[in-house]
Structure formats: structure tokens, C-alpha cells
C-alpha positions as CSV (number, residue, x, y, z in Angstrom):
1,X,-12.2,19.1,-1.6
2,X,-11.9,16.7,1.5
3,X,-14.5,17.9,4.3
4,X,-11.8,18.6,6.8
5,X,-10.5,21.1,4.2
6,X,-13.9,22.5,4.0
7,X,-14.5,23.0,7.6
8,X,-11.1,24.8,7.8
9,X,-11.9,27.2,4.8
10,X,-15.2,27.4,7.3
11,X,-13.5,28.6,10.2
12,X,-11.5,31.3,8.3
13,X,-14.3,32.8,6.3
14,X,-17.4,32.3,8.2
15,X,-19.4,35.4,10.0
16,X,-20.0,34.5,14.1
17,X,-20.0,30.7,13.6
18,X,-17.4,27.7,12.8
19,X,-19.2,26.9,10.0
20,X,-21.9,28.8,7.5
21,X,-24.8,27.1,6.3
22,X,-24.0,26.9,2.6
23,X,-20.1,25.5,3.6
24,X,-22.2,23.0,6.1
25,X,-24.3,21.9,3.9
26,X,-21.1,21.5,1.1
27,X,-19.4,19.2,3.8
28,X,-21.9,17.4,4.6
29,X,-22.4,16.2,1.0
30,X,-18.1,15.3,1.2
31,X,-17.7,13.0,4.1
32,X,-18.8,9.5,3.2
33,X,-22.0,8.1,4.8
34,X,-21.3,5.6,7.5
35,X,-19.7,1.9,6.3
36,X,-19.0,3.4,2.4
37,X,-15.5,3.1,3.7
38,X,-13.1,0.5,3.5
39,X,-10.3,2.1,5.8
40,X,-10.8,1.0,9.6
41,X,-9.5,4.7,10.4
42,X,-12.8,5.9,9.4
43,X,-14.7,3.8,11.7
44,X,-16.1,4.8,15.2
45,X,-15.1,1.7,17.7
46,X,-18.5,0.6,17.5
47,X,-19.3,0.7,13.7
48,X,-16.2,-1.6,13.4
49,X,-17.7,-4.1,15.6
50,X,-20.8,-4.3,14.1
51,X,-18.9,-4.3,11.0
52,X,-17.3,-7.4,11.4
53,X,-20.2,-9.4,13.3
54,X,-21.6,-8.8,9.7
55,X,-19.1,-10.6,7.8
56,X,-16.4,-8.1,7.3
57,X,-13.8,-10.6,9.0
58,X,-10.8,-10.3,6.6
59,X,-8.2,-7.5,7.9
60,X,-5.8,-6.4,5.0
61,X,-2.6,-4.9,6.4
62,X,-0.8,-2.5,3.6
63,X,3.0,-2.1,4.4
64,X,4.7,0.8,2.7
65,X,7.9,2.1,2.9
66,X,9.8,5.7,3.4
67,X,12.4,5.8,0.9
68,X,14.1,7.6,-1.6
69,X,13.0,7.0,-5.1
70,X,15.0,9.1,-7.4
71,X,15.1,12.8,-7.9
72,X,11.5,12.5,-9.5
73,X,9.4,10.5,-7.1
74,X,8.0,11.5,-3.7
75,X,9.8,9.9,-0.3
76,X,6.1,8.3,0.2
77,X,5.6,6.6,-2.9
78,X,5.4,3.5,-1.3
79,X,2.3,4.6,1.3
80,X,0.4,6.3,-1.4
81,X,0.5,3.6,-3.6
82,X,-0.4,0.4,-1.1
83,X,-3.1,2.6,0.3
84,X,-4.8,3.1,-2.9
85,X,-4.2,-0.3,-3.8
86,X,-5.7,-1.9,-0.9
87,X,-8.9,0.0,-1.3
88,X,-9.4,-1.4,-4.6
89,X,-8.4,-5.4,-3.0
90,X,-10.8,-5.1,-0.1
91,X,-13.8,-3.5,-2.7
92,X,-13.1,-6.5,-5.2
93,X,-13.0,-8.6,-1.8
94,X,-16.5,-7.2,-0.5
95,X,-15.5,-8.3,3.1
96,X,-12.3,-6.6,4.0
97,X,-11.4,-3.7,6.2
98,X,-7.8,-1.9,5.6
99,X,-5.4,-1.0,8.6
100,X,-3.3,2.0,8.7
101,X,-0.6,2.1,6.3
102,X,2.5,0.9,7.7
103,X,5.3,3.4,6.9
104,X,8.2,2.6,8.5
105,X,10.2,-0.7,7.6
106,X,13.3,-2.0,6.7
107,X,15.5,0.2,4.6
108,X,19.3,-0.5,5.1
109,X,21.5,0.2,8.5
110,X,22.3,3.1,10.2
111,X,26.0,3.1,10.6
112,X,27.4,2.9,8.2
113,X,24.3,4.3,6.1
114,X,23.3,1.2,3.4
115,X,21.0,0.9,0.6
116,X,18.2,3.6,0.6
117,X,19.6,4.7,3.8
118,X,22.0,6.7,1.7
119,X,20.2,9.3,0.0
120,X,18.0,12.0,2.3
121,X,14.8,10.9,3.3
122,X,14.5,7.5,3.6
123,X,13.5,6.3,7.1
124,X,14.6,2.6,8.4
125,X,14.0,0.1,11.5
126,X,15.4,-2.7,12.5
127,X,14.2,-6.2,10.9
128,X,13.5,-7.4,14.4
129,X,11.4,-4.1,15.6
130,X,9.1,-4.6,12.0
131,X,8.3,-8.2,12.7
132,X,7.4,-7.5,16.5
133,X,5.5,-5.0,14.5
134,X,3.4,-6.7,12.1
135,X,3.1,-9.5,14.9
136,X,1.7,-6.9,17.7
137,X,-1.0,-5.5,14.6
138,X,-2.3,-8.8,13.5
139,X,-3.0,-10.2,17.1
140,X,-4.8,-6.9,17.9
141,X,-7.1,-7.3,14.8
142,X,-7.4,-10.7,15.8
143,X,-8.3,-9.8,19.2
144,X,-10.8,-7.7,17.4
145,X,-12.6,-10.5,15.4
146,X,-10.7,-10.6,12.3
147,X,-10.3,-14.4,11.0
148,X,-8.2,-13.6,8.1
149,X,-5.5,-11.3,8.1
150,X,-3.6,-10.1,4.9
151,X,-0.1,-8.5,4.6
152,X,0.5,-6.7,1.2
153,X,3.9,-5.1,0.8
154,X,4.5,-3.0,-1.8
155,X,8.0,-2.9,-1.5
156,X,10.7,-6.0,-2.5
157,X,13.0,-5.5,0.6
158,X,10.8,-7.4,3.3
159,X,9.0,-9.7,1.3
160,X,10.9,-12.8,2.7
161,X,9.9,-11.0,6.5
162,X,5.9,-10.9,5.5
163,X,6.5,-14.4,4.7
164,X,8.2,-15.4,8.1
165,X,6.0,-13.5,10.2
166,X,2.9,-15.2,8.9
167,X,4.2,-18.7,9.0
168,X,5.2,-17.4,13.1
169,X,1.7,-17.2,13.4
170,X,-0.1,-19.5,11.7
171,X,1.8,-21.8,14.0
172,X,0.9,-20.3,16.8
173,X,-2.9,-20.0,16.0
174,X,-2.6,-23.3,14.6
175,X,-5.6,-24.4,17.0
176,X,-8.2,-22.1,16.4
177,X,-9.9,-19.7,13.3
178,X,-7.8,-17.3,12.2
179,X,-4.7,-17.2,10.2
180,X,-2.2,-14.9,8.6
181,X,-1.6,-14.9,4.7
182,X,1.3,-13.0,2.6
183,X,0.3,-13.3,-1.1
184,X,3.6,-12.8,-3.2
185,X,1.5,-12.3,-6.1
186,X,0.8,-8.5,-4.9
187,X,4.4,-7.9,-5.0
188,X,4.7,-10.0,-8.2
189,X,2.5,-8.5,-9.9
190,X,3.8,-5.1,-9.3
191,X,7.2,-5.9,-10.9
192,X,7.2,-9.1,-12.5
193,X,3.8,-9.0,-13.8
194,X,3.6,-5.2,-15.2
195,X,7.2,-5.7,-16.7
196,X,5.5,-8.5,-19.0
197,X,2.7,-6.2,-20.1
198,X,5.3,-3.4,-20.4
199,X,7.4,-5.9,-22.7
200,X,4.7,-6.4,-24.8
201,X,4.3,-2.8,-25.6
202,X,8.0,-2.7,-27.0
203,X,9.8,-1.0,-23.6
204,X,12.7,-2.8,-23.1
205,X,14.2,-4.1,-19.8
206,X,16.7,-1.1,-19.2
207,X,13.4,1.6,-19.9
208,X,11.4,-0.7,-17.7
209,X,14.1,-1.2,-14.1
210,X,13.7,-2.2,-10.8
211,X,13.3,1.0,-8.5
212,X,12.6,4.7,-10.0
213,X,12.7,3.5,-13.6
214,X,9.8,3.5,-15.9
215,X,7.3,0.8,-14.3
216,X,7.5,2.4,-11.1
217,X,7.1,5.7,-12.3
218,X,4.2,5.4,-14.5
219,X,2.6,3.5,-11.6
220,X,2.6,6.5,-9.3
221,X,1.4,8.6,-12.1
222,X,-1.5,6.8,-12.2
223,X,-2.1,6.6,-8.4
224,X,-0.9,10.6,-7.8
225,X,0.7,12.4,-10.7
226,X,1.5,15.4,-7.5
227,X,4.5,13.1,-6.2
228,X,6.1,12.8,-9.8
229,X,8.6,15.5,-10.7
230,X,7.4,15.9,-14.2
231,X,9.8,18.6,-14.7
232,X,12.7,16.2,-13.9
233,X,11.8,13.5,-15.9
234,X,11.7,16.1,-18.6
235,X,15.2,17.6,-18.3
236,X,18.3,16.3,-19.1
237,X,19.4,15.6,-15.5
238,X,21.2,12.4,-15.1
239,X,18.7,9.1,-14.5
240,X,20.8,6.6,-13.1
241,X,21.9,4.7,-9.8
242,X,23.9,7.8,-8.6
243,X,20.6,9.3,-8.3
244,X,19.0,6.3,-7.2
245,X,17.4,4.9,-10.0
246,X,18.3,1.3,-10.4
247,X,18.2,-0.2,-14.0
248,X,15.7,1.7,-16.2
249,X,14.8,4.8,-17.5
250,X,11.4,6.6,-16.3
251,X,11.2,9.7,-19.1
252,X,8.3,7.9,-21.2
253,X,6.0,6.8,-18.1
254,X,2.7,7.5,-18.0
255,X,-0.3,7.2,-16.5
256,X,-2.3,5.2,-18.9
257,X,0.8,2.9,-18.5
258,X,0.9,3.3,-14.9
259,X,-3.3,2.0,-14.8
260,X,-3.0,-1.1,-16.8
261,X,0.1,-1.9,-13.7
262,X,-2.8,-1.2,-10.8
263,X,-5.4,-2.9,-12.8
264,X,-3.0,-6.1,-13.1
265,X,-1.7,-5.9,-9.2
266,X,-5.7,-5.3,-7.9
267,X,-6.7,-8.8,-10.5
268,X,-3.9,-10.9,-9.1
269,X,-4.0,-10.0,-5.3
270,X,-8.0,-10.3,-5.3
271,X,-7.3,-13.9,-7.2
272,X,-4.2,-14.9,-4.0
273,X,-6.3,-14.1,-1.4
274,X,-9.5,-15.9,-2.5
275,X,-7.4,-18.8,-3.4
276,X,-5.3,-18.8,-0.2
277,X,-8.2,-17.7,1.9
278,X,-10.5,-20.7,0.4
279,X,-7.7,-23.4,0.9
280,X,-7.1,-22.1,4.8
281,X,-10.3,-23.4,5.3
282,X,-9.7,-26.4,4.0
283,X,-6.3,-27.1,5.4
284,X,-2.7,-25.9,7.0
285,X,-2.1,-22.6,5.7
286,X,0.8,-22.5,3.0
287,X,2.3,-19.0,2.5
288,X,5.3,-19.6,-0.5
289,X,8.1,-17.6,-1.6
């Protein structure tokens, strides 16, 4: 039980205090001793600075999404799973701090209502307004003594924008230390990459899809099997793009296929980012579609 939880049950149950000595002593055991964490929301200003004058200097930025999925995934299945993912990519990194997931992004216009934008839920900005975004966060962590600064998108729609944004300003911090990288291979690796080992399993491309089939669903399984609608996947409720599931069918997902996706996303990101990383420091940076 998270200690914020704990301390609440605290303050409901306990005699003449906010918190009883056996509930203390419970929450004190949750929260995470100082620097376990990877998330820069955890930080106190000054443990962040002293984190980074000892070597923590790359900043990885996960970018989410708040869309519809189908009738059996979560709106958030896009935040949950880059959160969870980027813990993983900055503890195989050793020397990364994560930024707050970004949840807002691209999804379609307004008027007329496009894309996701059509079905309940999903929450979209203007392509300029997320660049200016992204932009206004990696100068601030670079004000902040970050030297290498990672976007990892978890969603296909702004991948070409990651991509621009980082090229802006690499060229515009083209005279000093720090740069900005957009590894593909995350998002690659999260479609591309997981369809092959799905593939080799014998599911076949319209099982496996593109949004709110099989691969995605099996891969929030395995991240949080509370935003699946087991129930749905288990009915015989139409699955298809009228319901916004594009190209595959998700009723034989799991999470034991879901974790061989995360595993495969976490062991090519790790791979980009040392490689693109290591040949920064040797050159121009080179961010490629």
C-alpha cells in the first residue's frame, strides 16, 4: 500500500493523533529511502542537484498520450505504460532521472472532431503548443544541469514531432554540452519489434493490429492488468474500428505476452540511447526517422 494511502487510513482510524505508532512505523518502511528513485518528482530541489553533480546528467522525458483505446483499455494507457517503461530505461541506464509524464499531445482536431478525437475521452493540443512544450521542458532540465536529454513517446502519432523538436535544438545548442535525442527504436520496438516476436508465436497480423488489438493489449496487461476490461475482451461485443480498435483482435492477450513486449522495448531503448548518447560525444548529433 503506497505510504500516502497509509497515512490517510492513519488519519481516519487513529486515537488523538494523525498517525499511530504501529501505522508510522508501517509507512515509514513504504516510502523509498532518499535517491532509490528514478522519478525527479520524488526529489526535494536540493537532492536533485546533488544528484546530478554526481553523474546523473541524462534527463529522460516520457510522452504519453490521452486517448481512447477501445472499449477494453483505460483512456491512460499511454501514461501508465511510458512511466513504467522509463523507470526500467533509466535503471538499465544507471544515470538517468525521469520527468513527469507528459499527457497531453496531439490527438486529432477539434472541429470537426478527427482521429481519437472522436470517441469520449481522448484529450488533444495543437502540434504547435506540444513542440513549444517539449522545447520549454528540455531547456529547463537543461538549465538544471542535464547534458543529455531523452524524448520517449509511446505513442505513433508524434513521432515525426520528437524528431523535429530535437533536431530544433540540437542546432541551437550546437555550441555547447548538451543535446537532445529521440530514439525511434522505443517506439519501434513497441510495434514493430513485439509484432515479430508475436509472429513467431503463430499470432497473425490481424490478432496482432495497430491500436487496441492484441500487442497493445497484452502489453498493458503486463504493465496494469486494472486498466484492461477483462470482461469485454471476454464477451462477444464487437472488436473492430467502430469501437476503435484498428486492425487486430485483442481476446487472446496476455500478460506473459505483454512482458516479453516491455522486456524487448526496455533492451532496445537502453541499446539507442547508449549508442546515440556515445556518438554525441563524438560528433553532430543524428536523430533519424
Amino acid at each position: 500500500m503506497p505510504a500516502a494511502r497509509i497515512l490517510a487510513v492513519a488519519f481516519c482510524l487513529g486515537a488523538g493523533s494523525l498517525v499511530g505508532p504501529a501505522v508510522a512505523q508501517v509507512a515509514a518502511q513504504v516510502a523509498a529511502p532518499p535517491g532509490t528513485s528514478v522519478f525527479l518528482e520524488d526529489y526535494t530541489w536540493t537532492e536533485l542537484r546533488d544528484a546530478v553533480l554526481q553523474g546523473k546528467t541524462t534527463a529522460i522525458v516520457p510522452i504519453g498520450g490521452t486517448e481512447q483505446s477501445g472499449p477494453a483499455l483505460a483512456l491512460g494507457k499511454h501514461n501508465a505504460r511510458v512511466r513504467l517503461l522509463s523507470e526500467r530505461i533509466a535503471r538499465e541506464l544507471g544515470n538517468a532521472i525521469v520527468a513527469p509524464v507528459i499527457a497531453y499531445v496531439p490527438e486529432g482536431s477539434i472541429a470537426p472532431p478527427s482521429s481519437h478525437m472522436r470517441f469520449p475521452g481522448t484529450l488533444t493540443i495543437p502540434n504547435s503548443v506540444f513542440d513549444a512544450t517539449l522545447e520549454a521542458i528540455a531547456r529547463s532540465l537543461r538549465v538544471h544541469g542535464f547534458r543529455d536529454i531523452v524524448f520517449l513517446g509511446d505513442h505513433g502519432g508524434y513521432q515525426r514531432d520528437l524528431l523535429r523538436v530535437a533536431e530544433h535544438l540540437n542546432r541551437e545548442w550546437s555550441s555547447g554540452t548538451t543535446r537532445a535525442f529521440a530514439p525511434v527504436e522505443y517506439y519501434r520496438a513497441s510495434s514493430d519489434g513485439f509484432a515479430r516476436l508475436l509472429r513467431a508465436r503463430g499470432f497473425r497480423d490481424d490478432e496482432i493490429g495497430t491500436h487496441a488489438g492484441l500487442a497493445d493489449t497484452a502489453l498493458q496487461l503486463a504493465v496494469d492488468p486494472n486498466m484492461v476490461r477483462k470482461d469485454v475482451l471476454q464477451s462477444g461485443r464487437r472488436l473492430d474500428e467502430s469501437v476503435g480498435i484498428y486492425g487486430g483482435n485483442p481476446k487472446r492477450a496476455s500478460a506473459e505476452l505483454g512482458q516479453l513486449g516491455l522486456d524487448e522495448i526496455v533492451r532496445q531503448s537502453v541499446a539507442a540511447i547508449r549508442a546515440q548518447i556515445g556518438a554525441a560525444a563524438r560528433g553532430p548529433v543524428e536523430n533519424h526517422p
